[in-house]
Each structure stands twice: as C-alpha cells, then as structure tokens.
C-alpha distance (Angstrom), angle and dihedral (degrees) to the residues before:
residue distance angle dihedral
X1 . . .
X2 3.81 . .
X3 4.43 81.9 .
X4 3.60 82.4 53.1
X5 3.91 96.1 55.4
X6 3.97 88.4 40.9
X7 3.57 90.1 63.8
X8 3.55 97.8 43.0
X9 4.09 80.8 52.8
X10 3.92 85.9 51.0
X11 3.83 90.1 59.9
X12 3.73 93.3 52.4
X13 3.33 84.4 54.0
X14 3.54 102.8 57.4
X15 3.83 110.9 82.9
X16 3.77 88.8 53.5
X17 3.88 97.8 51.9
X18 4.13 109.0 25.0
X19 3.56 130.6 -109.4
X20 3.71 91.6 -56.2
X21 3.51 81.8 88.6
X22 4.30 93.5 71.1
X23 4.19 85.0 60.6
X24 4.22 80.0 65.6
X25 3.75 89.5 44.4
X26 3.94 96.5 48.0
X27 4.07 88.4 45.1
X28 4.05 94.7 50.4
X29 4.07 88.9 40.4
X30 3.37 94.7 45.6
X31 4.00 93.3 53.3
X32 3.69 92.6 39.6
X33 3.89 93.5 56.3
X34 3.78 79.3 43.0
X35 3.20 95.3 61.3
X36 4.11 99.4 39.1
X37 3.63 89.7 51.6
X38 3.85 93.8 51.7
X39 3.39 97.5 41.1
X40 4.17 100.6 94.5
X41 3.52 87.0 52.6
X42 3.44 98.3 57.8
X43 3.67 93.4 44.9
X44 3.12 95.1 51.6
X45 3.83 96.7 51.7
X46 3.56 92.9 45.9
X47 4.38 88.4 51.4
X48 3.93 88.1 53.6
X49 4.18 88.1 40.9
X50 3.70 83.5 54.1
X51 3.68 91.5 38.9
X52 3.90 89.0 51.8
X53 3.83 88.8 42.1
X54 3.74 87.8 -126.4
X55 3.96 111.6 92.4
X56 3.64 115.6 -178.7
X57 3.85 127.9 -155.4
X58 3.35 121.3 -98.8
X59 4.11 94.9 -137.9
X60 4.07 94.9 170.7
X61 3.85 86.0 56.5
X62 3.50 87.5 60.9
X63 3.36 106.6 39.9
X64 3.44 95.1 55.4
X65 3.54 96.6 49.6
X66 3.57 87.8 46.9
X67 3.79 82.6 54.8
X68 3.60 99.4 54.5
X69 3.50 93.9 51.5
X70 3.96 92.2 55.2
X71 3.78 86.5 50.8
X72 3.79 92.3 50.8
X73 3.47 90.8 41.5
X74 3.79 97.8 53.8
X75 3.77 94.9 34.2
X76 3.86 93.0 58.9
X77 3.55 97.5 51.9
X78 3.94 88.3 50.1
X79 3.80 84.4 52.5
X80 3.88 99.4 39.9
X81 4.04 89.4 49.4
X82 3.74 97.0 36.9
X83 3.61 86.5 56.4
C-alpha cells in the first residue's frame, strides 16, 4: 500500500519535474503489483512453514524489495537534481 501512495505522490510530482518523473511511477507500480501478485504465495508458504514448524526466509523477497528501493532512491535524486 505505502508503494501505492508513493506513486500517487510521483504523479503530483510530475508537472514540476518533467516526465522523468513516470520512470519513478513505473518502478514503484511495477514493485507494488509485484508484490500484490506474490503475496498468496508467500502466505501460503509461510502457513505450511508454520505448519511444518520450520519457516524459511524468503531472501529473494527481500532482495528485490531492497532493490527497488535503491532504484527509487537513486532515480529520484537524478530527477530532483536534474530538475
């Protein structure tokens, strides 16, 4: 949700800094449909983790938030001092 409200922040944002701005939008979309549409799948592994008593990390989830964020980060300073 809070990727959600980033991108709707991104819009406000983009008759002040250009359409660079709608790379920032497509990024935060993209992981928040990423992570909506992977989200049964990870609940469901970690029921039948806790189910087994053995739940396991789900490192790639991570990563690739952690990912996105960098990218976000790094594309909205090039944006903010580009502008």
């Amino acid at each position: 949700m809070a990727l959600v409200t980033v991108s709707a922040i991104f819009l406000r944002w983009l008759p002040h800094h250009g359409l660079p701005i709608l790379l920032l939008f497509a990024v935060s979309s993209a992981a928040a449909a990423a992570i909506y549409f992977t989200q049964r799948r990870r609940y469901s592994a970690s029921s039948h983790g806790i189910t087994r008593e053995n739940v396991d990390a789900d490192t790639s989830a991570v990563l690739w938030t952690a990912f996105a964020g960098i990218v976000l980060g790094a594309l909205g300073i090039g944006v903010v001092l580009a502008g």
